[in-house]
KEKE-3310 file (N, C-alpha, C; in steps of 0.2 Angstrom, whole numbers, plus 5000, padded with zeros to 4 digits):
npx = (5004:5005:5011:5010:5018:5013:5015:5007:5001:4990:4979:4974:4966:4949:4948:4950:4960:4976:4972:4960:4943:4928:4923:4923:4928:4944:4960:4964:4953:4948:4957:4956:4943:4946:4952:4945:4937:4943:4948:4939:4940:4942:4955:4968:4976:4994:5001:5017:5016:5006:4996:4990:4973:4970:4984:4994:5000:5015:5023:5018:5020:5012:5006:4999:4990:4984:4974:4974:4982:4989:4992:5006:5002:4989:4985:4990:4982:4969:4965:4967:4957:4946:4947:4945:4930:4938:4953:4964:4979:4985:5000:5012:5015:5021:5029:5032:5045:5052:5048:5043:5036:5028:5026:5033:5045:5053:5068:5069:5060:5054:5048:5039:5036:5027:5027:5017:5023:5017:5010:4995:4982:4982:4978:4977:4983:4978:4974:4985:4994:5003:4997:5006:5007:5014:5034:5045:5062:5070:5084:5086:5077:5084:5096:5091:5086:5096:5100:5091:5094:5101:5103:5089:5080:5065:5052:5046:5044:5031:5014:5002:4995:5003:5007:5020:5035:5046:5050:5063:5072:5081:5083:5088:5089:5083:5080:5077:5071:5069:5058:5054:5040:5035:5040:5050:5052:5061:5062:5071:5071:5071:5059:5046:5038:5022:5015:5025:5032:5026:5025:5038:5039:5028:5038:5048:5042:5039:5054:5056:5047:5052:5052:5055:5069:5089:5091:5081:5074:5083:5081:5068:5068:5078:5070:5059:5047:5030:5022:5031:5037:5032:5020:5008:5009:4997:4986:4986:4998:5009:5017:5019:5033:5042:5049:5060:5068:5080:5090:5084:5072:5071:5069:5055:5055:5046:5048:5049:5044:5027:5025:5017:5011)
npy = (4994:5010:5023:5041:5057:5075:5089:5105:5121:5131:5144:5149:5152:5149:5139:5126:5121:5112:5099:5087:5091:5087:5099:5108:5116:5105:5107:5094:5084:5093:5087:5074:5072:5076:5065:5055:5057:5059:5045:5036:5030:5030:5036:5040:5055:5062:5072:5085:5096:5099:5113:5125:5135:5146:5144:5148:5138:5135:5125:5115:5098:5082:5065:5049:5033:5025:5013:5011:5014:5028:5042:5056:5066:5068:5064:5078:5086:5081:5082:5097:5101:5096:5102:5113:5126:5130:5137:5130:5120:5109:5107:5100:5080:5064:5049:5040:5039:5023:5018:5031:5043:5059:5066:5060:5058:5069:5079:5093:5109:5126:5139:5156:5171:5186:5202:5218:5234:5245:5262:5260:5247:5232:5229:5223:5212:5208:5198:5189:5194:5200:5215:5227:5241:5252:5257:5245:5238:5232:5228:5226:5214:5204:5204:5200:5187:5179:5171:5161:5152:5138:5121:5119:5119:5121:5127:5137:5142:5136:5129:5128:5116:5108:5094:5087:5074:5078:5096:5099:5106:5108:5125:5130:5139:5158:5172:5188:5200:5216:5223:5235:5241:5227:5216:5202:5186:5172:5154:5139:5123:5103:5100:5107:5112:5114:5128:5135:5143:5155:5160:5163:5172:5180:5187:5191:5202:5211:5213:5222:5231:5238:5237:5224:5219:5211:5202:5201:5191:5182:5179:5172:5160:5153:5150:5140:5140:5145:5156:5166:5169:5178:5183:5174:5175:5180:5169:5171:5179:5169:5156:5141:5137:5129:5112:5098:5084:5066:5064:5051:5051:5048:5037:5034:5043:5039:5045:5057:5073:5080:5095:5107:5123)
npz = (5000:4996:5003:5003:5002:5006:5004:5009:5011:5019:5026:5042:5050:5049:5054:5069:5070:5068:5070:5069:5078:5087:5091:5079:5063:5054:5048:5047:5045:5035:5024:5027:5020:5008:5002:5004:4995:4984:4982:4990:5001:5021:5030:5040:5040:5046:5051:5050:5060:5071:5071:5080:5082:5070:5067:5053:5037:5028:5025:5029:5031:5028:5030:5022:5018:5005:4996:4982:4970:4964:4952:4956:4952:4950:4964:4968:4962:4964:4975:4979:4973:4977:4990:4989:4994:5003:5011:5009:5001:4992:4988:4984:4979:4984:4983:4998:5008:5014:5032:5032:5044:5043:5056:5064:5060:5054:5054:5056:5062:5054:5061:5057:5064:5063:5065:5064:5065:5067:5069:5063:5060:5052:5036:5022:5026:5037:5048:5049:5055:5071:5078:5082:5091:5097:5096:5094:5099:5090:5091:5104:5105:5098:5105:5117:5114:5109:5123:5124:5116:5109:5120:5134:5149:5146:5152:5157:5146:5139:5137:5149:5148:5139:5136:5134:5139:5145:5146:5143:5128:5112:5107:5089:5080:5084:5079:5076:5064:5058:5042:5036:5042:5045:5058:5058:5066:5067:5071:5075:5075:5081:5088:5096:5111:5117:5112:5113:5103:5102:5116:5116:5107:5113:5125:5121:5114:5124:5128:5117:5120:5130:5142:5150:5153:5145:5156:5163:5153:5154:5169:5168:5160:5168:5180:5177:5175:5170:5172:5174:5164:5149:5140:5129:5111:5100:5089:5076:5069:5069:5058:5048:5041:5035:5034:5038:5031:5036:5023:5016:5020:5034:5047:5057:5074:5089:5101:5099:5106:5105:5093:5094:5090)
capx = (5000:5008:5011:5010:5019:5011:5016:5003:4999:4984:4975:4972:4960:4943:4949:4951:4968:4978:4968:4955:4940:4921:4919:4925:4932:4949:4964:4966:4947:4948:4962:4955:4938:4947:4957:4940:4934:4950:4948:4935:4945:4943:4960:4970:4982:4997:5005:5021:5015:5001:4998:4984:4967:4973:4989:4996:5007:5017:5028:5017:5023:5007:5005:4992:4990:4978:4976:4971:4988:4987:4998:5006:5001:4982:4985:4989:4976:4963:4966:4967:4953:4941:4947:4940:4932:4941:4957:4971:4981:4992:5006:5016:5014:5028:5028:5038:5050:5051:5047:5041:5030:5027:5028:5040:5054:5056:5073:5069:5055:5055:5042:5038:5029:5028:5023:5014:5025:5016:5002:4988:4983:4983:4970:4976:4987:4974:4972:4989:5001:5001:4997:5008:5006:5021:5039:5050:5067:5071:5091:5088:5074:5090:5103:5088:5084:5104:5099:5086:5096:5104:5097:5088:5073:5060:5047:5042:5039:5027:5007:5002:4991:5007:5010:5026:5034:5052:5053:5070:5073:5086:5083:5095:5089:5079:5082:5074:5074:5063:5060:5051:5037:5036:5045:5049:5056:5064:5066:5072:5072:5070:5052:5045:5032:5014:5016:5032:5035:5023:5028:5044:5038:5026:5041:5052:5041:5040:5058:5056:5044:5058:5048:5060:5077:5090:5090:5075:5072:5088:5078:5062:5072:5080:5064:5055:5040:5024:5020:5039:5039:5028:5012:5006:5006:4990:4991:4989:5004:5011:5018:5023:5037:5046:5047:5066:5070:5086:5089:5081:5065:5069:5065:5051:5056:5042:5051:5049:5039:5023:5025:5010:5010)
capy = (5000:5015:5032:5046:5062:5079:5096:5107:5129:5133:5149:5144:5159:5148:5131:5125:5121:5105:5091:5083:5086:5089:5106:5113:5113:5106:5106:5086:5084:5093:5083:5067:5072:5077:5060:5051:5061:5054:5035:5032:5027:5036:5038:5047:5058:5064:5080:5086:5101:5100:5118:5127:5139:5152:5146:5146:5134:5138:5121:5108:5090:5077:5059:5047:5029:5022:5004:5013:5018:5034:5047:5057:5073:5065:5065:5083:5089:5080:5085:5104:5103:5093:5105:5119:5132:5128:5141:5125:5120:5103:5110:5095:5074:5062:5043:5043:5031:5018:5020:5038:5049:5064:5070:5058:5058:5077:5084:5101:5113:5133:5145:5162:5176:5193:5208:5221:5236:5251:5264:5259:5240:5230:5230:5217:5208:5207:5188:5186:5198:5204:5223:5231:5248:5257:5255:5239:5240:5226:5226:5224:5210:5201:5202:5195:5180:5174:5170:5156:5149:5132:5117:5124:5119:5128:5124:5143:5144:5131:5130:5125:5112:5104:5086:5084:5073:5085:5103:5100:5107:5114:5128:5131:5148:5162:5178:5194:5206:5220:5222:5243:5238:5221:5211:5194:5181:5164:5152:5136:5118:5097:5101:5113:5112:5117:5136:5139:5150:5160:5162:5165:5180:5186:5188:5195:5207:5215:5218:5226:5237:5242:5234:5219:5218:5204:5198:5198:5185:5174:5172:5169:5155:5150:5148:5133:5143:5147:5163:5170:5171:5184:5179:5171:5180:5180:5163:5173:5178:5163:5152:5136:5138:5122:5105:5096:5076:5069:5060:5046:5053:5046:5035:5036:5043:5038:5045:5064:5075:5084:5098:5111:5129)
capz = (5000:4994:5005:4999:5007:5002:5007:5011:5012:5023:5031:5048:5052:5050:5058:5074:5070:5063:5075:5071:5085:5087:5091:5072:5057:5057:5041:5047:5044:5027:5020:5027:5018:5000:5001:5002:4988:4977:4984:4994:5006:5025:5032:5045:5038:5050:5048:5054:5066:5074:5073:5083:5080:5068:5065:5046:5035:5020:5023:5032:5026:5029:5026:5022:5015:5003:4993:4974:4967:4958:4949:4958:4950:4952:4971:4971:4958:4965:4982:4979:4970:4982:4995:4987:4994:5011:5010:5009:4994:4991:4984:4978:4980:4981:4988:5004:5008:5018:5037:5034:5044:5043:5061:5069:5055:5055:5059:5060:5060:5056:5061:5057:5068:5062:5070:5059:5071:5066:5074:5060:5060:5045:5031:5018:5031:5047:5053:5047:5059:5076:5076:5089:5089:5100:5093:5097:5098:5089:5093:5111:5106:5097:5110:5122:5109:5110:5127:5122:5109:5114:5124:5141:5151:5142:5155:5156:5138:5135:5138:5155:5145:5135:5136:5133:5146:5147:5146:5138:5121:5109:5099:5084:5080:5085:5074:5074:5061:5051:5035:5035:5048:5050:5063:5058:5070:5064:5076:5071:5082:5078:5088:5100:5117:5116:5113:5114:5100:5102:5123:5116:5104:5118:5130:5115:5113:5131:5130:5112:5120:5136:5149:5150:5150:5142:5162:5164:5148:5160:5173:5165:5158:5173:5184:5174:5176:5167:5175:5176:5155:5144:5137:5123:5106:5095:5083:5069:5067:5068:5050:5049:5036:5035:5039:5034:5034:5031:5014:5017:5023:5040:5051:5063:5082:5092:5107:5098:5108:5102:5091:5094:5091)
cpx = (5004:5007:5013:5009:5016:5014:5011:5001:4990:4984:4972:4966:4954:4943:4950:4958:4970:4972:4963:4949:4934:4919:4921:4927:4941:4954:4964:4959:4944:4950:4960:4947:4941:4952:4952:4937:4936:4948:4944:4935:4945:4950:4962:4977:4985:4999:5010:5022:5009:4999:4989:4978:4969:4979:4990:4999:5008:5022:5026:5017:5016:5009:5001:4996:4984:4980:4976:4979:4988:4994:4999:5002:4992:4981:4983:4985:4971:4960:4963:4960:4946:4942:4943:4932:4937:4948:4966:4972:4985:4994:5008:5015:5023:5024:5033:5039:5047:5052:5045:5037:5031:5029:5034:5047:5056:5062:5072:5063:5055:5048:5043:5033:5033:5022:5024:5018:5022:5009:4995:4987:4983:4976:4971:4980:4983:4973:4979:4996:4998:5002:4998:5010:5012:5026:5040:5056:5072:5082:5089:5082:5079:5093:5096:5088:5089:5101:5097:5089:5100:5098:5097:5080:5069:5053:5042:5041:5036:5019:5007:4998:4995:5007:5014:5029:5041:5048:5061:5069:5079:5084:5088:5095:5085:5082:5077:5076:5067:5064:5053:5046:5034:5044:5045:5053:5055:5065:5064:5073:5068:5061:5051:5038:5026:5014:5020:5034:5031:5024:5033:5042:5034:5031:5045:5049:5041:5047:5060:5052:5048:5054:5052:5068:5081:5090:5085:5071:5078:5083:5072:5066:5075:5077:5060:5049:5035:5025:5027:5040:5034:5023:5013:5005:5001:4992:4991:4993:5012:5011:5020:5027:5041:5047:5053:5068:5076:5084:5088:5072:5066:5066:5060:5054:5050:5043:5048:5042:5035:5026:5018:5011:5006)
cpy = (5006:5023:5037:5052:5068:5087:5101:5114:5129:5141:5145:5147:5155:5141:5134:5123:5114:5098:5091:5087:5092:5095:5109:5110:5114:5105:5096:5084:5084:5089:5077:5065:5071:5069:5054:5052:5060:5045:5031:5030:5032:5032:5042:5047:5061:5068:5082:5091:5100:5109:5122:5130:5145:5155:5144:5142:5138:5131:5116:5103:5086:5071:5054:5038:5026:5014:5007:5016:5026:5040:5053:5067:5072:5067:5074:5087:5088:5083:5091:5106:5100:5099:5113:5121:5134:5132:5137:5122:5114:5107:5105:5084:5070:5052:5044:5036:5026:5020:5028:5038:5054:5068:5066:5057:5064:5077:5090:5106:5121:5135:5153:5168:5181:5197:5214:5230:5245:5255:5260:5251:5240:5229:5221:5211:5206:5200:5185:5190:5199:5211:5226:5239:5254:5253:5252:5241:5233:5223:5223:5217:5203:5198:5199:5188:5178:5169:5163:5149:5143:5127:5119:5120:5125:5128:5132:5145:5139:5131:5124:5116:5107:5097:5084:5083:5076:5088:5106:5102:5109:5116:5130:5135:5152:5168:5181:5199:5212:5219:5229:5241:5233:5221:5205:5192:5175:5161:5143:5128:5111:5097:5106:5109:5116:5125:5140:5143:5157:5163:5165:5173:5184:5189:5193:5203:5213:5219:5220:5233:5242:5240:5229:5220:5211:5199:5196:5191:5179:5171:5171:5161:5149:5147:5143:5135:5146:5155:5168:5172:5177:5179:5177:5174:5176:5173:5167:5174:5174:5158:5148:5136:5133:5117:5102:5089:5074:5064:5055:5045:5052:5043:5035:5038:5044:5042:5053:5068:5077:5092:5105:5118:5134)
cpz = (5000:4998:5001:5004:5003:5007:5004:5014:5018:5028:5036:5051:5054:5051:5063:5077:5066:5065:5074:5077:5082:5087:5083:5068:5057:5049:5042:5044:5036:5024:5020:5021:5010:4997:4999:4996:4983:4978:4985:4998:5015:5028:5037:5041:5042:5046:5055:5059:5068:5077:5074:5080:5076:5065:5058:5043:5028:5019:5027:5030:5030:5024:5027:5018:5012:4998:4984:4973:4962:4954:4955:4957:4949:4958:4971:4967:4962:4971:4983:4975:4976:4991:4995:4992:4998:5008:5011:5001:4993:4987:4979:4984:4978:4987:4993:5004:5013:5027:5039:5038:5045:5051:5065:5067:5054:5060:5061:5056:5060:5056:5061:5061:5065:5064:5066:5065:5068:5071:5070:5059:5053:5042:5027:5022:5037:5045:5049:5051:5066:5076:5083:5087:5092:5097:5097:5093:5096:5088:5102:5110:5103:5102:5115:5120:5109:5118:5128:5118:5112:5118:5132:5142:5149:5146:5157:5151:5137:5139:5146:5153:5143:5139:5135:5140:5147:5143:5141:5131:5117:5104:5096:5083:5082:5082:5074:5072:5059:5044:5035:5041:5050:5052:5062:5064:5069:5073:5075:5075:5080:5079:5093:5105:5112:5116:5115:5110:5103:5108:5123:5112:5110:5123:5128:5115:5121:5132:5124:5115:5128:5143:5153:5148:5147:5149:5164:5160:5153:5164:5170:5165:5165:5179:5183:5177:5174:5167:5176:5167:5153:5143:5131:5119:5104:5093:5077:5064:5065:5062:5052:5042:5030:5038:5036:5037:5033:5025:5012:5017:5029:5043:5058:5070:5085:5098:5106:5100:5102:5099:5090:5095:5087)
residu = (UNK:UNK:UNK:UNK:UNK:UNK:UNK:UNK:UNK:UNK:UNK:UNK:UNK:UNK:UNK:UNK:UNK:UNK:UNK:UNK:UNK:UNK:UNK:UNK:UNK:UNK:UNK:UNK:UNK:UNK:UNK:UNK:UNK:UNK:UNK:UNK:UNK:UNK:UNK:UNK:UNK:UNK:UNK:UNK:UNK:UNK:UNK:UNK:UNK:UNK:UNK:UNK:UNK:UNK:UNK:UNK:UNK:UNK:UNK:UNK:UNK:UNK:UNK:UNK:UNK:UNK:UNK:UNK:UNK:UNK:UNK:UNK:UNK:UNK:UNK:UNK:UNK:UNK:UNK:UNK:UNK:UNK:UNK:UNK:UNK:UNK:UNK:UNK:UNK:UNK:UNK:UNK:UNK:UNK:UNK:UNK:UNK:UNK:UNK:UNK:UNK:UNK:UNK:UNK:UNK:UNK:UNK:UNK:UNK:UNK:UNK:UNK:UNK:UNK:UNK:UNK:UNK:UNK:UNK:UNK:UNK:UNK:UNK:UNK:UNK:UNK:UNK:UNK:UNK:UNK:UNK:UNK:UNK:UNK:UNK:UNK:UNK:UNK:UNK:UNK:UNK:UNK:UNK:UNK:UNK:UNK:UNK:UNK:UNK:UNK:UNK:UNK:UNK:UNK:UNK:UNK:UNK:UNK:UNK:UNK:UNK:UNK:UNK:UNK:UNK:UNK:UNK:UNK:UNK:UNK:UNK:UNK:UNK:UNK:UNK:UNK:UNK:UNK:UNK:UNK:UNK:UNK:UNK:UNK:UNK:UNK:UNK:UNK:UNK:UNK:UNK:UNK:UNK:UNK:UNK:UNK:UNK:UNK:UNK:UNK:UNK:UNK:UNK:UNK:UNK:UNK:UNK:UNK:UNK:UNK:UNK:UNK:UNK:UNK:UNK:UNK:UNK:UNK:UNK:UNK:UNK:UNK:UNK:UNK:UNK:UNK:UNK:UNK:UNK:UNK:UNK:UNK:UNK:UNK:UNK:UNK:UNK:UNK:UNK:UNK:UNK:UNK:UNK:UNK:UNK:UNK:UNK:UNK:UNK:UNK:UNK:UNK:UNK:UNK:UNK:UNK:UNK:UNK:UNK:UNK:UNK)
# end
């Protein structure tokens, strides 16, 4: 029975997010619907981020197995059209190797949040930025984001909610730049706790706006404590960017926490 890996764009805005569940509509829900729609076959399609209510992809890797063989470029037509009006696209169709999945064989995942950093919110960009309206200083939100970088208990960035069973993580990058008045921030890591980026941008942003210093982000960090970090940004502004295996496609790590932001 032939898998088939598919990479997959999506507006997050009018889901409930990546999972599957009763209260709403979910991208995991769509794809399993437009999959039956190609086959006839009901399916659970895994996906490599499990990314929350409003959050975006431009680089989510999903994968699925059916018994009907089909062309590849069938898969991703038929798909993107059975998804219709729903605001998600299969980009591109491939067989995956052997022992793929999608979320356990991931080495590394990037996300983007950007902050819209002007007085006037955004028109064509709204449900797609965070709109902070006083200047950030985004040198001093750099020299704090070094701090992060590396492996550390990250047990006050991540959702009181998460379930992963460490706190342990390493992230390999976190960068903050501009580009006229957004604020991006890269931040680059094999997987990530339940809300941890966006923990990581809301605290970011506190000492953007001079409220926080680079010591203040240590201890946060040093305290392995919810309430000792910044808040939770919006999800809007939150992308998922990329998803990268290595050249094999990878073997499953069952061991690899949850990825949820």
């Amino acid at each position: 029975m032939p898998r088939y890996r598919i990479k997959v764009e999506y507006d997050g805005g009018p889901f409930i997010g990546w999972q599957r569940q009763d209260s709403g509509p979910s991208i995991q829900a769509a794809l399993e619907d437009a999959v039956f729609a190609l086959s006839g076959e009901r399916v659970v399609v895994h996906g490599a981020g499990r990314t929350d209510a409003g959050v975006h992809a431009l680089g989510q890797v999903a994968h699925f197995e059916i018994a009907a063989e089909k062309r590849l470029e069938e898969v991703r037509g038929a798909l993107s059209f059975h998804l219709k009006p729903q605001p998600i696209v299969v980009v591109s169709a491939e067989i995956a190797p052997e022992g793929f999945h999608a979320r356990f064989s991931a080495t590394w995942r990037r996300y983007r949040y950007r902050i819209l950093n002007r007085r006037t919110p955004a028109a064509m960009e709204r449900g797609h930025v965070w709109h902070v309206p006083v200047p950030l200083d985004v040198d001093a939100m750099q020299a704090s984001a070094s701090v992060l970088i590396g492996k550390h208990d990250f047990n006050s960035f991540r959702s009181i909610n998460c379930q992963a069973k460490s706190s342990i993580k390493t992230l390999d990058a976190l960068a903050v730049s501009r580009a006229d008045e957004e604020i991006r921030i890269d931040v680059g890591a094999r997987s990530f706790l339940h809300n941890q980026v966006r923990i990581l941008v809301g605290t970011l942003q506190l000492v953007g706006r001079g409220q926080w210093r680079k010591a203040d982000v240590e201890e946060a960090l040093a305290a392995k404590d919810r309430t000792r970090a910044g808040p939770t940004a919006p999800p809007q502004g939150l992308c998922l960017m990329e998803v990268r295996y290595d050249s094999a496609g990878g073997e499953a790590d069952l061991e690899e926490s949850i990825d949820e932001n």
